[in-house]
C-alpha positions in Angstrom: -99.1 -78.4 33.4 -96.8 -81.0 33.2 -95.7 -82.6 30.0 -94.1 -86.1 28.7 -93.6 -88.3 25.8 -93.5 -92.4 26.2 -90.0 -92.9 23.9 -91.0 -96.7 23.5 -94.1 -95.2 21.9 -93.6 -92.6 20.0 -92.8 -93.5 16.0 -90.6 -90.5 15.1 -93.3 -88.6 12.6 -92.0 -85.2 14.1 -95.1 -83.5 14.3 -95.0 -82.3 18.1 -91.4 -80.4 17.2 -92.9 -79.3 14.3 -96.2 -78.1 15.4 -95.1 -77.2 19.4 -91.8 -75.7 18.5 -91.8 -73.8 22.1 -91.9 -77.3 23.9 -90.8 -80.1 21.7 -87.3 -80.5 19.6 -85.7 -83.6 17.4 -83.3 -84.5 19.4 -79.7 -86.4 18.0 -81.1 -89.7 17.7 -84.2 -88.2 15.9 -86.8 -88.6 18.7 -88.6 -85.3 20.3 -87.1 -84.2 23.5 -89.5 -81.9 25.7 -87.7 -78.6 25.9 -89.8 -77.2 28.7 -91.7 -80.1 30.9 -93.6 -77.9 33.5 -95.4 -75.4 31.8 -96.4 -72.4 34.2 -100.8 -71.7 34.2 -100.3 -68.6 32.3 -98.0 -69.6 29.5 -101.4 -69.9 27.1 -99.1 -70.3 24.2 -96.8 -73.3 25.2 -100.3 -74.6 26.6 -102.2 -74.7 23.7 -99.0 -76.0 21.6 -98.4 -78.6 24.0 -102.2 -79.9 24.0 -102.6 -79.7 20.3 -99.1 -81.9 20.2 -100.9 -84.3 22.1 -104.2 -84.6 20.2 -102.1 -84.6 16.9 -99.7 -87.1 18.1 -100.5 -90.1 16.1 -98.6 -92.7 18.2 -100.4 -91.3 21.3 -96.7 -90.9 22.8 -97.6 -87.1 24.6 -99.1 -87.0 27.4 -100.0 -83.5 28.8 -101.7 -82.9 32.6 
């Protein structure tokens, strides 16, 4: 599973790092980084985080494969 956030769309509400804490992190300038960008198949956790990031993301910056 691979996972990525569109910077020029993303809005800086903080929810991914907040609610996927295991794959998202504010980074200096305030925006999320992604702390782990190819998540293995059985990593359930970090997959569920990372999809929930995505649905909750209100700018519709994550994208998760």
């Amino acid at each position: 599973m691979k996972v990525r956030i569109d910077l020029s769309r993303c809005q800086g509400h903080g929810r991914c790092y907040e609610m996927a804490s295991a794959v998202f992190d504010c980074g200096p300038d305030g925006k999320p980084v992604v702390l782990v960008p190819d998540i293995d198949d059985d990593d359930v956790e970090r997959k569920m985080q990372a999809s929930s990031a995505e649905m909750m993301c209100p700018a519709g910056a994550i994208t998760v494969e």
